[in-house]
TINU-830136 format. One line per field, with one value per residue (C-alpha): residue number from 0; residue in one letter; x, y, z. Coordinates in steps of 0.25 Angstrom, whole numbers. Layout:
BEGIN
pos: (NUM,...)
code: (a,...)
east: (X,...)
north: (Y,...)
up: (Z,...)
# end
This chain:
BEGIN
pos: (0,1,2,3,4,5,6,7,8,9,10,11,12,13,14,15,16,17,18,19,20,21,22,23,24,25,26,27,28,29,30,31,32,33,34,35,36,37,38,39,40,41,42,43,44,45,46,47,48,49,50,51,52,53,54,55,56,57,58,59,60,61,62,63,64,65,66,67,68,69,70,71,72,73,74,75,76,77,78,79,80,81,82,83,84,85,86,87,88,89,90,91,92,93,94,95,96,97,98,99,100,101,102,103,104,105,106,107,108,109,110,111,112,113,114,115,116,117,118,119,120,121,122,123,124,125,126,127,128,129,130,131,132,133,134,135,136,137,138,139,140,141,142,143,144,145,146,147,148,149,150,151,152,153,154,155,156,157,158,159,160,161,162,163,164,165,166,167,168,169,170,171,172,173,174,175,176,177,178,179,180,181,182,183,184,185,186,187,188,189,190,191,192,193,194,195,196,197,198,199,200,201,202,203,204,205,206,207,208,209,210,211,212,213,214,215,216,217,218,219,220,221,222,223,224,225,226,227,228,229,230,231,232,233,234,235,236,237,238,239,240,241,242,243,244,245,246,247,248,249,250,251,252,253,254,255,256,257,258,259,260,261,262,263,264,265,266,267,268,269,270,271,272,273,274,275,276,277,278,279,280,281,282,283,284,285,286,287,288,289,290,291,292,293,294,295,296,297,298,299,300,301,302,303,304,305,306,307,308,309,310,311,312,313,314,315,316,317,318,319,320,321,322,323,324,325,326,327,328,329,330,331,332,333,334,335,336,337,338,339,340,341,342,343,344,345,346,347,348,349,350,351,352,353,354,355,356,357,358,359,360,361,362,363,364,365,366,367,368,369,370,371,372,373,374,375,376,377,378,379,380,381,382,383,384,385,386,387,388,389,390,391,392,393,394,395,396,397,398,399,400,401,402,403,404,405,406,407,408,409,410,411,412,413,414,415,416,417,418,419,420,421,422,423,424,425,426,427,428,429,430,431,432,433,434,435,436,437,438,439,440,441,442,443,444,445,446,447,448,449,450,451,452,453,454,455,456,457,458,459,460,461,462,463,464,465,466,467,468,469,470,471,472,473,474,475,476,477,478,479,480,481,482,483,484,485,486,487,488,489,490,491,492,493,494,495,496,497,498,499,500,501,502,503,504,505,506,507,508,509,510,511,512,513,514,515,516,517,518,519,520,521,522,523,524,525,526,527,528,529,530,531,532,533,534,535,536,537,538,539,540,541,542,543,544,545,546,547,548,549,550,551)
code: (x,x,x,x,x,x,x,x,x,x,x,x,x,x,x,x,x,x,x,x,x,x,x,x,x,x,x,x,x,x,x,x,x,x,x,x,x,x,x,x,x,x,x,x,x,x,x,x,x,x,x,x,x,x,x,x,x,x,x,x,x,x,x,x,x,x,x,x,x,x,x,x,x,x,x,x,x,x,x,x,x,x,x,x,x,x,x,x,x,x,x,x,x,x,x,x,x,x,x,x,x,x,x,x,x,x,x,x,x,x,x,x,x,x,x,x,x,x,x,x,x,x,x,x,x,x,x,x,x,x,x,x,x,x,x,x,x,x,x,x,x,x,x,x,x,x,x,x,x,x,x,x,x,x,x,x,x,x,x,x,x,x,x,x,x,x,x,x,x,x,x,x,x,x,x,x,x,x,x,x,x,x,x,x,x,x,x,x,x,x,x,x,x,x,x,x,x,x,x,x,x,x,x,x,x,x,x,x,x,x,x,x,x,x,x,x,x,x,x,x,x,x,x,x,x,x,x,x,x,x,x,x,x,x,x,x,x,x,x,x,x,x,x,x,x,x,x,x,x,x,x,x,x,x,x,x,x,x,x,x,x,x,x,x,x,x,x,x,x,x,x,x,x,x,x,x,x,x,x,x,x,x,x,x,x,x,x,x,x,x,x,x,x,x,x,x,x,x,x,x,x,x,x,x,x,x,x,x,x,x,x,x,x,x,x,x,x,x,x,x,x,x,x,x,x,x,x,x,x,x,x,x,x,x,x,x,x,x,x,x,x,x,x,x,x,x,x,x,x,x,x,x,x,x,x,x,x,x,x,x,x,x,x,x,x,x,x,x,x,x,x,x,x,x,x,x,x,x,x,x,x,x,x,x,x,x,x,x,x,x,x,x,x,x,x,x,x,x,x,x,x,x,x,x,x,x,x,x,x,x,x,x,x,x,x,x,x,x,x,x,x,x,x,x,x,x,x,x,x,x,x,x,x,x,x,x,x,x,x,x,x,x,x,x,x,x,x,x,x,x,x,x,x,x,x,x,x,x,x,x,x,x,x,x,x,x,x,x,x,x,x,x,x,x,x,x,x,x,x,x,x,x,x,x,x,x,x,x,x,x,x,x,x,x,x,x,x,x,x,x,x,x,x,x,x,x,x,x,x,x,x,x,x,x,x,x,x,x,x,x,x,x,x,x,x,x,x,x,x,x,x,x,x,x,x,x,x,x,x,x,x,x,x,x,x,x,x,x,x,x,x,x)
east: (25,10,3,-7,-16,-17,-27,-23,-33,-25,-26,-14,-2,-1,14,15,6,11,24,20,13,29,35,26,30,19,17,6,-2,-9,-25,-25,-40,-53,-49,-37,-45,-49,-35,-31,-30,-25,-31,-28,-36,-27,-32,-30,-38,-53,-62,-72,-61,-55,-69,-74,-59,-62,-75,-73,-61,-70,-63,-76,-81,-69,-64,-77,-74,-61,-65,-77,-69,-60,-48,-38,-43,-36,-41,-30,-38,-46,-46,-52,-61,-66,-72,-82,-96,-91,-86,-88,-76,-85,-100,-103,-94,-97,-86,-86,-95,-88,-86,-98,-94,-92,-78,-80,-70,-63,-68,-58,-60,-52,-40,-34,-40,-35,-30,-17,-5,-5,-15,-21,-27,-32,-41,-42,-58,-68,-72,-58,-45,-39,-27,-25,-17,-28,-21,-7,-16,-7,-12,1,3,-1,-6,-4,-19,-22,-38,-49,-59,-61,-73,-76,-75,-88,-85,-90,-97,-88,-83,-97,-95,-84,-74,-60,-57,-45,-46,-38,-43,-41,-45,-58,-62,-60,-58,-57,-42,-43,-54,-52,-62,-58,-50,-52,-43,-43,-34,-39,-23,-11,-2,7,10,10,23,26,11,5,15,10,-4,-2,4,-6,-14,-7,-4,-17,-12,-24,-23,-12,-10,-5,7,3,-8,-18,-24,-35,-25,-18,-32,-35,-22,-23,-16,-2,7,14,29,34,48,49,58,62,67,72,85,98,109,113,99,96,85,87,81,82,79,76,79,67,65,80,86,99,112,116,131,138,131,123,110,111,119,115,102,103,103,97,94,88,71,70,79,74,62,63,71,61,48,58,59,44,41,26,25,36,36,43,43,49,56,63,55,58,54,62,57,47,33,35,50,51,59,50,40,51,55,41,41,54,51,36,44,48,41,28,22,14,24,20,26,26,33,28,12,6,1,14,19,28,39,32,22,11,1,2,-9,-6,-15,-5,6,2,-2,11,16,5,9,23,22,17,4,3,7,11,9,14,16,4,-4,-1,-4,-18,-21,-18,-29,-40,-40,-39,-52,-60,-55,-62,-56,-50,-52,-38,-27,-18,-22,-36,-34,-25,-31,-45,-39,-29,-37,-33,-23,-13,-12,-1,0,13,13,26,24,32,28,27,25,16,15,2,-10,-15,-2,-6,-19,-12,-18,-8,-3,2,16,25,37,37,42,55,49,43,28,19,11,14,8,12,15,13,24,28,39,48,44,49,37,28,12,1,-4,-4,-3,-18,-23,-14,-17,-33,-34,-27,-35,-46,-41,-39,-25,-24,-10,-1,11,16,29,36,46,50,52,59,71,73,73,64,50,37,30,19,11,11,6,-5,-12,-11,-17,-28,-33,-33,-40,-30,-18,-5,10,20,33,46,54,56,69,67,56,52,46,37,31,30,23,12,9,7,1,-10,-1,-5,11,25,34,50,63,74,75,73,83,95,93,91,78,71,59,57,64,54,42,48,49,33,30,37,29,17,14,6,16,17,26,38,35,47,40,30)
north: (40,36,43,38,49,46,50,57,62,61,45,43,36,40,40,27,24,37,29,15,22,29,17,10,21,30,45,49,62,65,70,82,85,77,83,75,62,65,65,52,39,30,35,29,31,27,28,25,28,28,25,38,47,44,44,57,63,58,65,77,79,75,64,53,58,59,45,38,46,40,26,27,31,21,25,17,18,12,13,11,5,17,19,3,7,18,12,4,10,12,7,4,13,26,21,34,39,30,24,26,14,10,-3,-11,-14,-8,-8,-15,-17,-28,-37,-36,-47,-57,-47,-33,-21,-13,-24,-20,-30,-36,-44,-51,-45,-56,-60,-73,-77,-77,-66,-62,-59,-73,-76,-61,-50,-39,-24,-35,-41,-54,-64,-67,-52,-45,-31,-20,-16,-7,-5,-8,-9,-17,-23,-36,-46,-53,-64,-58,-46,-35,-45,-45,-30,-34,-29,-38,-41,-44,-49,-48,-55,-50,-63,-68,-55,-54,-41,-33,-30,-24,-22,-19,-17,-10,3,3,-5,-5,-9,-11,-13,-4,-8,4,0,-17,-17,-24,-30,-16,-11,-20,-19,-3,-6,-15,-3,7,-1,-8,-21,-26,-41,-50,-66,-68,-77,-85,-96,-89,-97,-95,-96,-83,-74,-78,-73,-62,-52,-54,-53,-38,-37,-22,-17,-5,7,18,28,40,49,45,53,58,62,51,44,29,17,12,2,2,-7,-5,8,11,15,18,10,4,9,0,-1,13,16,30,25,31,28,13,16,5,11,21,21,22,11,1,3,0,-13,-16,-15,-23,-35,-35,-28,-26,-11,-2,5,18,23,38,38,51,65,76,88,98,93,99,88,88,85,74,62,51,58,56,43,39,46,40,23,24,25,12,6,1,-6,1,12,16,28,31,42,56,53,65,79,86,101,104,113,124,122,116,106,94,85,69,66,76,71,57,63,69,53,44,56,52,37,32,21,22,30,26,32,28,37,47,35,31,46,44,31,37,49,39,32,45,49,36,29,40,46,58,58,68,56,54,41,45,57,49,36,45,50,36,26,20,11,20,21,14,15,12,5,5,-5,-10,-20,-16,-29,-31,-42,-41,-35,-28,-19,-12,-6,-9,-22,-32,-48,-59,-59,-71,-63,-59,-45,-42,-46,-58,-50,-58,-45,-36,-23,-16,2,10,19,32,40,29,20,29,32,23,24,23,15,0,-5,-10,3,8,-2,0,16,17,7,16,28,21,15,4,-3,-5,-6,-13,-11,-16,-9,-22,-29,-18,-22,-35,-45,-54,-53,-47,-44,-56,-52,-37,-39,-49,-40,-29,-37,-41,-26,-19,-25,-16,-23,-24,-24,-31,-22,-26,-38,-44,-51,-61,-67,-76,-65,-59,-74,-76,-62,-65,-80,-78,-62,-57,-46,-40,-36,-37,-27,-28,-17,-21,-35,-29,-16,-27,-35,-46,-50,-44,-43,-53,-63,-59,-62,-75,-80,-78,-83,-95,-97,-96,-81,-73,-62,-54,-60,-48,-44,-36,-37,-27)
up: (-118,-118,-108,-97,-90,-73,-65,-51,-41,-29,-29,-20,-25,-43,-41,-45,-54,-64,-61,-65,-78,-81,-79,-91,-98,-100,-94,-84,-86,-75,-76,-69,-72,-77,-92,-91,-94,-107,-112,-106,-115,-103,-89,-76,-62,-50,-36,-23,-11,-6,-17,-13,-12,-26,-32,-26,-33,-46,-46,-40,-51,-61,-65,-66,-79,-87,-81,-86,-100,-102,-98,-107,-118,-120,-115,-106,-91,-77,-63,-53,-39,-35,-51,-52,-41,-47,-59,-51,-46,-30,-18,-4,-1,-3,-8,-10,-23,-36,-44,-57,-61,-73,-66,-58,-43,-30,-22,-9,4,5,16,27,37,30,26,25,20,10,2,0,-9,-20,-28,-41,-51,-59,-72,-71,-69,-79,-86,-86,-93,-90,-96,-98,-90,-89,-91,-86,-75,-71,-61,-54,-52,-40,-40,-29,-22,-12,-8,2,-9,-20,-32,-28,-40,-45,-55,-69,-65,-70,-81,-86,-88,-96,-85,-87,-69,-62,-47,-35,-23,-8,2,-3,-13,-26,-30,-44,-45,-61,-71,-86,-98,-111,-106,-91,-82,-68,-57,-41,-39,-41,-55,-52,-37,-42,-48,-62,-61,-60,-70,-80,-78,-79,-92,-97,-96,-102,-115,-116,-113,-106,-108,-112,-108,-94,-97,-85,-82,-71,-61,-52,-41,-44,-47,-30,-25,-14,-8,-7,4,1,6,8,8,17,18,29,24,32,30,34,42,28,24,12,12,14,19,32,42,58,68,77,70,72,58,62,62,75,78,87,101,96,88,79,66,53,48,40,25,18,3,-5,-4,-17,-22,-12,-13,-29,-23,-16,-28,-38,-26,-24,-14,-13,-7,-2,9,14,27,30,43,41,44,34,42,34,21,13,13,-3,-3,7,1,4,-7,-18,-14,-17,-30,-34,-28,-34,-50,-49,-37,-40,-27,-17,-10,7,11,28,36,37,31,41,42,39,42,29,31,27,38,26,34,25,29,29,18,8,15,10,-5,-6,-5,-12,-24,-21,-24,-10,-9,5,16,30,42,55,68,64,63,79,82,72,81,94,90,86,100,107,99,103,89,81,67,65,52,52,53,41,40,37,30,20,21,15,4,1,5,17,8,7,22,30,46,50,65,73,86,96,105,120,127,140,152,149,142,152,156,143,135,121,113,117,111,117,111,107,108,124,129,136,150,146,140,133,128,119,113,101,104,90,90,83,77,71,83,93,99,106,107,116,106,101,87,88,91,80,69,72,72,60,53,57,50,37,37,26,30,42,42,54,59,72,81,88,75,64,61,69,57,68,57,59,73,69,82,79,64,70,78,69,58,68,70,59,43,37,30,39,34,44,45,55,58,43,43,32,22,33,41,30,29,43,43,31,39,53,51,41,38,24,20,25,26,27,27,32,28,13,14,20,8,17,8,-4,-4,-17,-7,3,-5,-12,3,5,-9,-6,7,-1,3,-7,-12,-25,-35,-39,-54,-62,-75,-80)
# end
């Protein structure tokens, strides 16, 4: 089999993208060391993370020079987001370490007072402007394709300027800036988004490259319309996963965080055994889903770090999963079994090397917060949320918030940031505040889910995820309120988790809140929807969602 050299530096999730290359039926040799380059015929430079932090590994591995040799030569070259970002001349992310500069133009931040940042979902990437490739896929480029992104910063697009350099662009557009999405001249090809975590689109952009198909007619009539589509709403199937009383790993689901069968009168059933993780999550990626998620609700204390089963389930779902996969439960300084300190930034390595995009964190996260207040909202610096978000970019960090509501007869019975609710308390209460909690929600907090949301924000979360107690498992949709408030506080993107009983609620969700994702469980593990019926429902209200593609 033809073969394709990769590039890896510690640049978070490879897993998948030496999977997508398998799957297209070519083999992966790895470049251990800067005289790898020279053997290369096809080289590709993946990334992921803070722009300075990749940079700095390429130089001090003496990887500049041979890069810059193989593009000069001729030879087939693809940067992969930090890969794209590093062909330019620097960015705003870290002014002082230089791009390569084989690309005029600086990476700036998004502007965030108009939307969430990172921009995170799925996007254009389209040719059609002047200058152009219209009327051509670019390297499999199609307009009515969406493309998974994941980044803060991005290379405004000016109207002919890198054309004039003979540069070929594709644009995406997030609110009101236009953005380079790809860039191609002779042998170089770069991506901003993901192709290996975009599906059959990616798949067939990747493939483009490999065989040198770089343009071919679109088979569509483009219109200016499609080039200035946005970010699209992202719909996430989510499994808990844990052991059950025979110790197989299965998918379950809690009712209010209860994920035992009821028997009779009695709680204490066996654990609800919904599926494999492996086989639904695959469900899942060939419905549509736009991310998965897995969340680790089992503790495996008696298990060698290396060996714990979630590692290989994210090895085996990122062969034929190709969306972005979350992994959450157990991202935290860790004491292997042999008495090893394994910091939280390993702990995470050892996943994104498994297959995981991001990683969640959820009860250390309320314990992180409850330090920063305590230290007069100063930085630690020590947090894993930090430490990871440093080395990852803060894109690949997900908090997970577990509220419940405490309600109060009035705001000042209490010092917690409080709402006037719709949805009175049990003695009449028209206030309500939302405690984080820990430990499976088992544990309440001196602390509410404003003070959580912010301090995490501060460390360098990129995500929350944002459950509720109250609402998991009741079918009754999404705590609106909750999700409204959060999205007030914090810039960062939100995903709305708890209470989805029907398409209606995932609707109901994306038009009343400015929640940037929607997650469901339950109502997908029952079969009571998919989530193609999920996102057929919002396309047919005239909500932005990405069209499922089976055909590379």
């Amino acid at each position: 089999m033809p073969t394709v050299h990769l590039l890896d530096y510690v640049a978070g999730n490879v897993r998948s993208l030496e999977n997508a290359i398998k799957k297209l039926g070519y083999t992966v040799t790895w470049v251990k060391e800067p005289v790898d380059i020279a053997n290369a015929e096809k080289l590709i430079l993946p990334g992921v993370g803070h722009f300075g932090h990749c940079l700095s590994k390429f130089a001090s591995g003496g990887y500049l020079e041979p890069i810059k040799a193989h593009i000069n030569s001729g030879k087939p070259f693809m940067g992969i987001c930090v890969g794209l970002q590093a062909l330019f001349d620097g960015s705003e992310e870290d002014s002082a370490v230089p791009g390569f500069g084989i690309i005029p133009g600086r990476l700036v931040r998004f502007n965030d007072n108009d939307k969430s940042v990172p921009h995170i979902g799925w996007n254009s990437a389209n040719t059609l402007r002047k200058g152009g490739a219209e009327g051509k896929s670019l390297c499999g480029l199609r307009p009515l394709s969406k493309y998974y992104y994941v980044h803060s910063y991005a290379v405004p697009y000016r109207d002919g300027a890198l054309e004039k350099e003979g540069w070929t662009v594709a644009t995406a557009r997030y609110g009101d800036e236009e953005f380079v999405g790809a860039v191609a001249r002779k042998c170089v090809f770069a991506t901003q988004f993901h192709p290996e975590k975009s599906g059959a689109a990616g798949l067939r952009v990747l493939q483009a490259f490999l065989t040198g198909h770089d343009a071919h007619g679109l088979g569509v009539t483009p219109t200016v319309a499609i080039s200035k589509e946005g970010l699209t709403r992202r719909i996430i199937a989510c499994l808990d996963v844990r052991t059950n009383d025979d110790g197989d790993l299965v998918v379950t689901k809690g009712d209010q965080y209860d994920v035992r069968d009821k028997d009779g009168s009695s709680a204490g059933g066996e654990v609800r055994n919904l599926g494999k993780p492996i086989d639904m999550a695959r469900k899942y990626y060939e419905q549509g889903a736009d991310e998965v998620t897995f969340l680790n609700i089992t503790s495996f204390r008696n298990c060698p770090l290396a060996d714990i089963p979630m590692l290989d389930i994210l090895r085996q779902t990122s062969e034929s999963v190709f969306v972005p996969l979350t992994i959450g439960g157990g991202i935290r300084e860790t004491v292997d079994i042999d008495g090893t300190i394994v910091p939280a930034l390993d702990v995470a390595t050892m996943y994104f090397k498994s297959g995981a995009d991001k990683i969640s964190i959820g009860s250390d996260a309320v314990t992180a917060a409850e330090e920063y207040f305590a230290a007069g909202k100063k930085l630690s610096g020590k947090t894993a949320i930090e430490s990871i978000s440093r080395a990852y970019g803060n894109q690949a960090v997900v908090v997970s918030v577990d509220p419940r509501r405490m309600y109060t007869a009035s705001p000042k019975d209490t010092g917690h940031q409080t709402i006037k609710t719709q949805h009175v308390g049990p003695n009449a209460e028209e206030f309500c505040w939302y405690q984080c909690t820990i430990k499976g929600g088992r544990e309440g907090r001196d602390l509410d889910v404003h003070q959580l949301v912010t301090a995490v924000e501060a460390m360098g979360a990129g995500e929350i995820l944002l459950n509720c107690i109250d609402k998991d498992g009741t079918n009754s949709g999404f705590d609106l309120e909750l999700i409204y408030e959060v999205k007030r506080v914090v810039k960062i993107p939100v995903i709305a988790s708890s209470g989805a009983g029907n398409p209606g609620h995932f609707a109901e969700v994306f038009e009343k809140t400015r929640t940037d994702a929607a997650l469901g469980a339950g109502i997908f593990h029952r079969g009571e929807y998919t989530v193609r019926q999920v996102k057929e429902y919002l396309h047919n209200k005239d909500l932005s969602i990405r069209q499922f593609e089976s055909e590379i």
